[in-house]
PAZALUM-841998 format. One record per residue: residue number from 1; x, y, z of N, C-alpha, C in turn. Coordinates in Angstrom, 2 decimals. Each point is the difference from the previous one (the first is absolute). Example, Ala and Ser with C-alpha at 12.3 -4.5 7.8 and 13.67 -1.06 7.14 Angstrom:
PAZALUM-841998
+-----+---------+---------+---------+---------+---------+---------+---------+---------+---------+
! num !     nc1 !     nc2 !     nc3 !    cac1 !    cac2 !    cac3 !     cc1 !     cc2 !     cc3 !
+-----+---------+---------+---------+---------+---------+---------+---------+---------+---------+
!   1 !   13.19 !   -5.69 !    7.80 !   -0.89 !    1.19 !    0.00 !    0.90 !    1.20 !    0.00 !
!   2 !   -0.35 !    1.05 !   -0.72 !    0.82 !    1.19 !    0.06 !   -0.77 !    1.09 !    0.73 !
+-----+---------+---------+---------+---------+---------+---------+---------+---------+---------+
This chain:
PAZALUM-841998
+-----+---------+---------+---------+---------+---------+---------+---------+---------+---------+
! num !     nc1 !     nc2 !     nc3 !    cac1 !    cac2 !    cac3 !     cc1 !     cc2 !     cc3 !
+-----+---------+---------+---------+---------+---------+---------+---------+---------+---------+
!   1 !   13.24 !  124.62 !  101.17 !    1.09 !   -0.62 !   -0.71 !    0.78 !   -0.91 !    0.94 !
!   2 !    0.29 !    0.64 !    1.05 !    0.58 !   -0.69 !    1.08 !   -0.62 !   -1.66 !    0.38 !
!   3 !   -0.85 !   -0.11 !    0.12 !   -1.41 !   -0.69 !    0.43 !    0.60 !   -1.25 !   -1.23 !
!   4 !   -0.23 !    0.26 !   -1.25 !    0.28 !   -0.44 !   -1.42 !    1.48 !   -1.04 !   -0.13 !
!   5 !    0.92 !    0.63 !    0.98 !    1.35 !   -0.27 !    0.07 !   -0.12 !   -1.38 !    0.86 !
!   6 !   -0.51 !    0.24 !    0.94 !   -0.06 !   -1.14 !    1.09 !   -1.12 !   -1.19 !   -0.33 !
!   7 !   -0.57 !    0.03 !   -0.56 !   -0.73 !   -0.74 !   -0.78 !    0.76 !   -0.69 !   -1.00 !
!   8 !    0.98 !    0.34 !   -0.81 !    0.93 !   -1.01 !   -0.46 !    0.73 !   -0.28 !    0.70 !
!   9 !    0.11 !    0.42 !    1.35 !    1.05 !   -1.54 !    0.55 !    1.30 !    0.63 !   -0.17 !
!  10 !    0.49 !    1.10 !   -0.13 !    1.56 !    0.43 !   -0.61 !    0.64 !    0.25 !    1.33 !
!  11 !   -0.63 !    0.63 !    1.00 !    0.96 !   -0.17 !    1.47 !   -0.30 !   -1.09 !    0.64 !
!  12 !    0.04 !   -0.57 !   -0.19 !   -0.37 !   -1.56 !    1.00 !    1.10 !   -0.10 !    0.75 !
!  13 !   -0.11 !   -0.87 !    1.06 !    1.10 !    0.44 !    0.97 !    0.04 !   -1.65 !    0.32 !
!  14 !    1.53 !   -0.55 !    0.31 !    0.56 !   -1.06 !   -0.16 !    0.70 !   -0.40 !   -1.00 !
!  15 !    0.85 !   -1.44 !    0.44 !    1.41 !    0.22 !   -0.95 !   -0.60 !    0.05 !   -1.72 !
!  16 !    1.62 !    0.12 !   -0.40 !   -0.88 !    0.18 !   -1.58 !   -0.28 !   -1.79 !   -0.70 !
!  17 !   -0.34 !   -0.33 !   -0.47 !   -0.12 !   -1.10 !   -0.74 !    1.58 !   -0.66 !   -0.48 !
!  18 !    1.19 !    0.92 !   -0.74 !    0.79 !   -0.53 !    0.38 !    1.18 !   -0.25 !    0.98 !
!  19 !   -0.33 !    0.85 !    0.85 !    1.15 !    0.28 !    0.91 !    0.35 !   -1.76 !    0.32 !
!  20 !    1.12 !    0.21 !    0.24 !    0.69 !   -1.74 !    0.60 !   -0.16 !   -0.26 !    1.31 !
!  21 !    0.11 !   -1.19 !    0.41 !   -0.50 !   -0.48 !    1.24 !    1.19 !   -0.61 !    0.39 !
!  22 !    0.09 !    0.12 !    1.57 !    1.45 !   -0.47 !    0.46 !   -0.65 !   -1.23 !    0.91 !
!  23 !    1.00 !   -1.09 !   -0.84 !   -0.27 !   -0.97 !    0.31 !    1.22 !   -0.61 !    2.05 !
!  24 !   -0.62 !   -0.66 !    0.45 !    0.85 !   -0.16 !    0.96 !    1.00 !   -0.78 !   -0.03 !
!  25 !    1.28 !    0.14 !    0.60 !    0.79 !   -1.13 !   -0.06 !    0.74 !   -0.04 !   -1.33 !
!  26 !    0.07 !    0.34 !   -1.24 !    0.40 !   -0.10 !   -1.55 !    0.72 !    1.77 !    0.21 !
!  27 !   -0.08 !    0.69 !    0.79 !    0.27 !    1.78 !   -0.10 !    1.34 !   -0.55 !   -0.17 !
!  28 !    0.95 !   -0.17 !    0.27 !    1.76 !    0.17 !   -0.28 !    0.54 !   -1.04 !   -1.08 !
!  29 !   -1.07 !   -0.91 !   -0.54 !    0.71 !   -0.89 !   -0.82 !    0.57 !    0.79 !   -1.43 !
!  30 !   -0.83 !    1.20 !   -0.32 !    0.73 !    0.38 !   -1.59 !    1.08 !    0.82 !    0.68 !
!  31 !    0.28 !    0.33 !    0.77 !    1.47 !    0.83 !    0.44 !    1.05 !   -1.59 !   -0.07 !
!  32 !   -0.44 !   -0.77 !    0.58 !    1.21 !   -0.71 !    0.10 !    0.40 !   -0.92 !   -0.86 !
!  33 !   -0.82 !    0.30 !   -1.38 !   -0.18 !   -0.72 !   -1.15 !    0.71 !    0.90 !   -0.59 !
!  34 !    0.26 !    1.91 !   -0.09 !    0.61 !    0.43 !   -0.37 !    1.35 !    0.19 !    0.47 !
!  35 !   -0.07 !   -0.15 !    1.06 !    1.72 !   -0.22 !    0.51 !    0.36 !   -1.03 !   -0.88 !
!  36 !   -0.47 !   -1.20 !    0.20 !    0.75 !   -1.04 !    0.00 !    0.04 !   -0.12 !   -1.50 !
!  37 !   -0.49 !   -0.01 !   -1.03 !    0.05 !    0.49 !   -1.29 !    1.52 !    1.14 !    0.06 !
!  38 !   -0.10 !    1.26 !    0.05 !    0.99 !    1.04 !   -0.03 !    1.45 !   -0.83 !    0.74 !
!  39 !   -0.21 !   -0.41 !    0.81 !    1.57 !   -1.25 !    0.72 !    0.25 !   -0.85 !   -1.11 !
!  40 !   -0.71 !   -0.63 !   -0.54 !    0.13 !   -1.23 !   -1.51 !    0.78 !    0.58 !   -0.85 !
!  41 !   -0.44 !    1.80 !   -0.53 !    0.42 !    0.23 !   -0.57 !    1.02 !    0.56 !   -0.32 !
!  42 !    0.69 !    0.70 !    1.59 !    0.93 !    0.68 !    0.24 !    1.00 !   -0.89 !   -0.15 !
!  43 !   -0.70 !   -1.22 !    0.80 !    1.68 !   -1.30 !   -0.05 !    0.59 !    0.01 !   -1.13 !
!  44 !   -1.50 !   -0.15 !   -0.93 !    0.40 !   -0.89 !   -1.38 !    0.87 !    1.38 !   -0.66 !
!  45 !    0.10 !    1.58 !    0.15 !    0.50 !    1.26 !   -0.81 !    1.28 !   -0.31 !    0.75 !
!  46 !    0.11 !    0.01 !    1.14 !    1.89 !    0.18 !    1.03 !    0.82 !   -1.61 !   -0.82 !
!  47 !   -1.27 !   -0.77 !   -0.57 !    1.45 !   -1.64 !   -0.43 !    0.36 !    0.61 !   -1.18 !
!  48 !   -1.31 !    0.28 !   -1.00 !    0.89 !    0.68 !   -1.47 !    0.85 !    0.76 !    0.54 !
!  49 !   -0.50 !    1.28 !    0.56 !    1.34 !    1.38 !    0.23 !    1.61 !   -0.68 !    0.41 !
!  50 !   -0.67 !   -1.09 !    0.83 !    1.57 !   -0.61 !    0.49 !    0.37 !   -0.73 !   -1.20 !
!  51 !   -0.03 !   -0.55 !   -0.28 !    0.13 !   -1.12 !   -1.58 !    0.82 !    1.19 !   -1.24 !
!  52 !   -0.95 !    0.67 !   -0.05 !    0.12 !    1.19 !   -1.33 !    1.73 !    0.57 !    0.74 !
!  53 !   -0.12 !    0.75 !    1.19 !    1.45 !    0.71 !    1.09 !    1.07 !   -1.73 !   -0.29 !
!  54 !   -0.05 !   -0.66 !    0.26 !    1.37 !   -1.14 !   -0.23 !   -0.11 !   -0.26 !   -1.37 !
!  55 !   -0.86 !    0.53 !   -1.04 !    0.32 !   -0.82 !   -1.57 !    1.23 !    1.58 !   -0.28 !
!  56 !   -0.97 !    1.19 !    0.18 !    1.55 !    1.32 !   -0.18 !    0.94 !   -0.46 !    0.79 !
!  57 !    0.30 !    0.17 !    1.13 !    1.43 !   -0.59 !    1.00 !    0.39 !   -0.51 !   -1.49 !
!  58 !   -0.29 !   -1.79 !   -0.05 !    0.73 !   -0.76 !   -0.70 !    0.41 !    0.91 !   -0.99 !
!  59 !   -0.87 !    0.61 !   -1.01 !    0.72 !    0.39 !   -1.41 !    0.85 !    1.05 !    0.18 !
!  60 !   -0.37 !    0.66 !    1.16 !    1.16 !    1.21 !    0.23 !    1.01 !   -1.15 !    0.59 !
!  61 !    0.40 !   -0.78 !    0.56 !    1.23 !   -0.99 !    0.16 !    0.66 !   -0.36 !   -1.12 !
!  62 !   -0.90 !   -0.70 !   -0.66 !    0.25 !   -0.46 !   -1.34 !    0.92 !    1.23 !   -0.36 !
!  63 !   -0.39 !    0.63 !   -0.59 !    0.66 !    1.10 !   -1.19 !    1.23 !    0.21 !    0.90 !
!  64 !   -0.27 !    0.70 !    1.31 !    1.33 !    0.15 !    0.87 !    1.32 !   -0.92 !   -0.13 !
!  65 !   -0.37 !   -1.31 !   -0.08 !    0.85 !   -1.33 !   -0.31 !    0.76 !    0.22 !   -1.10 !
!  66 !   -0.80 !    0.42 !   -1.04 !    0.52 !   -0.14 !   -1.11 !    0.69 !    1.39 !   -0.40 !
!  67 !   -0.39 !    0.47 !    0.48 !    1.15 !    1.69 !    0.09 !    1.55 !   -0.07 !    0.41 !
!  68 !   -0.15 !   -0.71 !    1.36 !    1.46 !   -0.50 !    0.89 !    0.49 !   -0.53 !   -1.08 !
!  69 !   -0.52 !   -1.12 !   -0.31 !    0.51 !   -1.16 !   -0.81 !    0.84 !    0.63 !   -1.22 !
!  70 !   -0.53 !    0.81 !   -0.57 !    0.25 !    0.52 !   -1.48 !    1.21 !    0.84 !   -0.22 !
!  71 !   -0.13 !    0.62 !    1.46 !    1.15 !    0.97 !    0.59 !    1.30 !   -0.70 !    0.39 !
!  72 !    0.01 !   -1.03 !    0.70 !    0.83 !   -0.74 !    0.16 !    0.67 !   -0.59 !   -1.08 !
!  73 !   -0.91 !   -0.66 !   -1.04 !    0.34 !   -0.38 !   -1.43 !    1.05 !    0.99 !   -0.52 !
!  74 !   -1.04 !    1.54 !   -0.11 !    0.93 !    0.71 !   -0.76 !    1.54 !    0.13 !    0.71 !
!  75 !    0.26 !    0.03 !    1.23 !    1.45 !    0.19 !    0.86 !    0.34 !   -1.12 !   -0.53 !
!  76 !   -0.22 !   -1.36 !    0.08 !    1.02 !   -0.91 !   -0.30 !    0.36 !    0.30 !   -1.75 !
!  77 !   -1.19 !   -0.05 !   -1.02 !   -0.07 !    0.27 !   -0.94 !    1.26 !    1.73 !   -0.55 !
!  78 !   -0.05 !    0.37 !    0.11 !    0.82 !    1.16 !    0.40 !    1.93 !   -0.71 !    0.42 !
!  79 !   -0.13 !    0.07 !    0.90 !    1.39 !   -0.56 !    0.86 !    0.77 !   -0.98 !   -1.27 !
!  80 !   -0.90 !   -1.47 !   -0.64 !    0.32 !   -0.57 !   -0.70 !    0.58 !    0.32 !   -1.16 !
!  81 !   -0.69 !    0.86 !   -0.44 !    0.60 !    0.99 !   -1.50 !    0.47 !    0.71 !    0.36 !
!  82 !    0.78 !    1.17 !    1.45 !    0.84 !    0.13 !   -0.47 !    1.22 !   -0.30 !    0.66 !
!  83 !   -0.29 !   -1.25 !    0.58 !    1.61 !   -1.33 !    0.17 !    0.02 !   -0.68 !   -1.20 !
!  84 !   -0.42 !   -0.25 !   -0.63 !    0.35 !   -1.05 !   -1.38 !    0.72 !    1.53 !   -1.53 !
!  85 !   -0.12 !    1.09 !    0.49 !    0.16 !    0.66 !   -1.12 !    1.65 !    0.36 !    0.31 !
!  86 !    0.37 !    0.37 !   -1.18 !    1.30 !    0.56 !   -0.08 !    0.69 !    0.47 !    1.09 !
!  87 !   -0.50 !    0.96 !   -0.17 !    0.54 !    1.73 !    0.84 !   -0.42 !   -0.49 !    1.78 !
!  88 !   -0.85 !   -1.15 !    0.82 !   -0.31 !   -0.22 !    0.83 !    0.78 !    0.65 !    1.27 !
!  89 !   -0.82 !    0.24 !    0.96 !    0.88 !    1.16 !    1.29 !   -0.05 !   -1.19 !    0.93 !
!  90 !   -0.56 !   -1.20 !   -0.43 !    0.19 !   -1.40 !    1.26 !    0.85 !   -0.64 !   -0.36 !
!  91 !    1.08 !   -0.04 !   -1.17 !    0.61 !   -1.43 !   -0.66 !    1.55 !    0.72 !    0.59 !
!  92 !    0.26 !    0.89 !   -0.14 !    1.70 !    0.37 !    0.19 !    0.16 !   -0.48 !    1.44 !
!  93 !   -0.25 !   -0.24 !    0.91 !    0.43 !   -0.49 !    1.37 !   -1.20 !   -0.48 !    0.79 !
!  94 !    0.10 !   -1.20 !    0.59 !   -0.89 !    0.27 !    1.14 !   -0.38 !    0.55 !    1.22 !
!  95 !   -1.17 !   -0.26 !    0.64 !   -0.13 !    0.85 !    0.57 !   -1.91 !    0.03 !    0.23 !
!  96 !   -0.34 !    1.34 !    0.65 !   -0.98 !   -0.57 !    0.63 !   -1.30 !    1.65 !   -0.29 !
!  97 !   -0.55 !   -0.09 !   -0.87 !   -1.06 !    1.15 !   -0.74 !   -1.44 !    0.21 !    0.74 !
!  98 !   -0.38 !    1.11 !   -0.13 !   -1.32 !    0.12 !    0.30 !   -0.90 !    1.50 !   -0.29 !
!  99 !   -0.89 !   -0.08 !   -0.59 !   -0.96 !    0.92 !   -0.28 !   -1.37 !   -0.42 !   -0.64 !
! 100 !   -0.33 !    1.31 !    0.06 !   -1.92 !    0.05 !   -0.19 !   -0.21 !    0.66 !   -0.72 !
! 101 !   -1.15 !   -0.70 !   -0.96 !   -1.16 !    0.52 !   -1.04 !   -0.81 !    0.68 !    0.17 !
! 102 !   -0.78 !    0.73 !    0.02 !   -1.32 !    0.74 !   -0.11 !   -0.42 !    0.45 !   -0.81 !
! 103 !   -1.54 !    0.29 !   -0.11 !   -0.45 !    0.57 !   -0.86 !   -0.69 !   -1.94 !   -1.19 !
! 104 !   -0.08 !   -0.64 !    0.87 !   -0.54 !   -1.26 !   -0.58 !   -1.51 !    0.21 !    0.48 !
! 105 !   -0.59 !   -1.32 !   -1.06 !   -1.28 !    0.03 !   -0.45 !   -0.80 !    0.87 !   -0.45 !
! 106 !   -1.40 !   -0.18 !   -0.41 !   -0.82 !    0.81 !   -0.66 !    0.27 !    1.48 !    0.92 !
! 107 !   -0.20 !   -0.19 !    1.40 !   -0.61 !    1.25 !    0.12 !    1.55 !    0.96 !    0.77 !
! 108 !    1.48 !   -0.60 !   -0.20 !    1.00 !    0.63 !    0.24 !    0.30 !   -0.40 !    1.54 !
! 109 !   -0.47 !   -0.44 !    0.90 !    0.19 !   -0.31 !    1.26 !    0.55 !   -0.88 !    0.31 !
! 110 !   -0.02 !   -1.05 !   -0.82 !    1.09 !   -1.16 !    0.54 !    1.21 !    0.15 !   -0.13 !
! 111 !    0.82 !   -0.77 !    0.31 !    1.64 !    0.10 !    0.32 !    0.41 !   -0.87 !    0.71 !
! 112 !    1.27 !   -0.76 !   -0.45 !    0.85 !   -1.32 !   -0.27 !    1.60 !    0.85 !    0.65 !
! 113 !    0.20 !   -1.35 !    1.27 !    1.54 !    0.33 !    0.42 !    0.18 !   -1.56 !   -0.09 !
! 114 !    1.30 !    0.69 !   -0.80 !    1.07 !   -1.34 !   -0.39 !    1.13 !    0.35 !    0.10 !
! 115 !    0.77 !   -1.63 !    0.53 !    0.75 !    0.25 !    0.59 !    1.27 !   -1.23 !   -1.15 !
! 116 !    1.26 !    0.25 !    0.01 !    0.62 !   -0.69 !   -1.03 !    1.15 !   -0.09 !    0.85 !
! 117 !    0.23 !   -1.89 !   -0.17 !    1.31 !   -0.04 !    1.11 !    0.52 !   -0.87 !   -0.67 !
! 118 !    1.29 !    0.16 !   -0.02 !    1.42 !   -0.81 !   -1.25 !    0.98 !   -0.07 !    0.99 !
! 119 !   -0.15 !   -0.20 !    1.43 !    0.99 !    0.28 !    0.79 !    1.04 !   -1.73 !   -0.45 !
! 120 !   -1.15 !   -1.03 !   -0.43 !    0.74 !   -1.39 !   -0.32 !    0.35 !    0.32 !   -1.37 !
! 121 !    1.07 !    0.02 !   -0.56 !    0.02 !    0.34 !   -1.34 !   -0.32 !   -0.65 !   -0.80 !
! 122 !   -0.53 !   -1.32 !   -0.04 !   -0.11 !   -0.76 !   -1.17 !   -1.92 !    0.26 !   -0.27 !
! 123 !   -0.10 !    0.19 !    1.36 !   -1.55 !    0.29 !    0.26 !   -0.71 !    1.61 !   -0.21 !
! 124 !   -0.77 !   -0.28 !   -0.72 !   -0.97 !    1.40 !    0.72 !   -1.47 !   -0.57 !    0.46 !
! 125 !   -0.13 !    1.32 !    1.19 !   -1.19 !   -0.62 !    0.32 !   -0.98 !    1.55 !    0.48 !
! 126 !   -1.26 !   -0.21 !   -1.04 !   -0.88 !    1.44 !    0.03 !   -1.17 !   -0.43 !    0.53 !
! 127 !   -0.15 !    0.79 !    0.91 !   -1.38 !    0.38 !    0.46 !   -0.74 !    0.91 !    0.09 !
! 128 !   -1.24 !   -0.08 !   -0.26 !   -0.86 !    1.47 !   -0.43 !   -1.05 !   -0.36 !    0.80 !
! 129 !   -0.50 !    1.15 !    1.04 !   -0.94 !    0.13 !    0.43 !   -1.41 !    0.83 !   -0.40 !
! 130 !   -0.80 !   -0.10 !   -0.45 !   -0.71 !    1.25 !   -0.97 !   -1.36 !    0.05 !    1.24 !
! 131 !   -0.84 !    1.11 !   -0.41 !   -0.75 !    0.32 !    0.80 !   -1.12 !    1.06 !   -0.53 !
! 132 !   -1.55 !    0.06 !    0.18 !   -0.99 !    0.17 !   -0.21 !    0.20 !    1.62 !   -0.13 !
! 133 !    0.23 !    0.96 !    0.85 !    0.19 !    1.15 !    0.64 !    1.44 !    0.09 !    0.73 !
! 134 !    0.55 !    1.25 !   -0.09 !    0.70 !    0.71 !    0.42 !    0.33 !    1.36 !   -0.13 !
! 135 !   -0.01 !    0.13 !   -1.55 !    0.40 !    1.03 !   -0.52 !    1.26 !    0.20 !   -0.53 !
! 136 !    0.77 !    0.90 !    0.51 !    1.44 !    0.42 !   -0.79 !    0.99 !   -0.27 !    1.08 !
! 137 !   -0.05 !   -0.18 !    1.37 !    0.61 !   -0.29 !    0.76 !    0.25 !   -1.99 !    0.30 !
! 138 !   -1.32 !   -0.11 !   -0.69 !   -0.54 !   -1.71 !    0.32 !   -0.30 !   -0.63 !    1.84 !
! 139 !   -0.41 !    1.34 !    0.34 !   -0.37 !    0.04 !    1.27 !   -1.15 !   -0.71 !    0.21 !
! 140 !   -0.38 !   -1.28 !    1.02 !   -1.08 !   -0.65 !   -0.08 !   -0.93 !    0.50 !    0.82 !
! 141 !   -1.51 !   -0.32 !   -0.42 !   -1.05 !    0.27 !    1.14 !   -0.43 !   -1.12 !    0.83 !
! 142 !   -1.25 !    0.24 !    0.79 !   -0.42 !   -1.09 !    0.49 !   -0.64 !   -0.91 !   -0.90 !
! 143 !   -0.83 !    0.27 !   -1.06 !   -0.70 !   -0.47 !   -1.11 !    0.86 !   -0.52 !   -1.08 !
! 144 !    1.57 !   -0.35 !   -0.03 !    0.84 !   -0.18 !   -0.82 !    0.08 !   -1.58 !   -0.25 !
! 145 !    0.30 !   -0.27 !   -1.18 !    0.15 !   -1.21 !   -0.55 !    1.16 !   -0.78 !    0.08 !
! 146 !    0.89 !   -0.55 !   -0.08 !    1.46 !   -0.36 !   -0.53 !   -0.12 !   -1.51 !   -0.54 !
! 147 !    0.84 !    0.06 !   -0.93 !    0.26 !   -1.40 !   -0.58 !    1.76 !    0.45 !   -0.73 !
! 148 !    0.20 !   -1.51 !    0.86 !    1.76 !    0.17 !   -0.79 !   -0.05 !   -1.22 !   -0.81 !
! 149 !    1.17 !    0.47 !   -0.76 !    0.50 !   -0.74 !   -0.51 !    1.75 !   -0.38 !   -0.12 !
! 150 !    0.43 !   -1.07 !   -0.30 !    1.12 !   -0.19 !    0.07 !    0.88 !   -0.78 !   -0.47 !
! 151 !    0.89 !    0.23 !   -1.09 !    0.71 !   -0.69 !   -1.68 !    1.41 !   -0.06 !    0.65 !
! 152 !    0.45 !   -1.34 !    0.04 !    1.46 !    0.26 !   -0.09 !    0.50 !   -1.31 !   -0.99 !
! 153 !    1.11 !    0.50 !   -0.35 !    0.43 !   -0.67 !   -1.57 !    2.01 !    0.18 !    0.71 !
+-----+---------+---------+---------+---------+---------+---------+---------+---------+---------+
């Protein structure tokens, strides 16, 4: 049987038919075809990631802007109604006012200091500072917004 085996040729000895052949001189070119491919592509993933990181910044600015802003609105908005009303705690003498809002915008964190000065009597003159974050104190962070505003009549 043995005899039978070797007669077809099944241990033959030498490479196999397909084993690959190493060519000289060409050995490192697909490594550095794959680097340099994987570098193309990494660049091209870190410009989106950077692109995509400054489009949030902006919209988280954005909204921030418009938080201050709104806050400030409401202090002057506020102050105005209630100096033009009747019963007003600014119209009997002049003189020189100041306090803070909180609990502004959607999410309760903003807060508006305004300040109301009649020290010229014929004049008043209000200013409202409003702001992104603070809280209940209107204590600012480093990440804080401000936008004033300022009405005098």
């Amino acid at each position: 049987m043995i005899k039978e085996i070797k007669k077809l040729n099944i241990f033959k000895k030498g490479p196999a038919p397909h084993a690959p052949t190493i060519r000289r001189g060409r050995s490192g070119f697909v490594i550095l075809f794959a680097v340099t491919l994987s570098s193309i592509l990494l660049a091209i993933a870190l410009g989106v990631a950077n692109i995509a990181l400054k489009e949030v910044k902006f919209g988280t600015s954005a909204r921030d802007t418009n938080n201050a802003f709104f806050a400030a609105d409401t202090g002057i908005e506020l102050t105005l109604f209630n100096d033009k009303s009747p019963g007003s705690i600014y119209t009997p003498a002049p003189g020189f006012w100041s306090f803070v809002l909180s609990g502004l915008n959607s999410s309760g964190q903003g807060c508006a200091k305004v300040t109301v000065d009649k020290t010229v009597p014929p004049a008043t003159k209000i200013i409202s500072k409003g702001y992104n974050d603070g809280g209940a104190s209107c204590t600012q962070g480093s990440n804080s917004v401000e936008r004033q505003l300022e009405v005098n009549y």
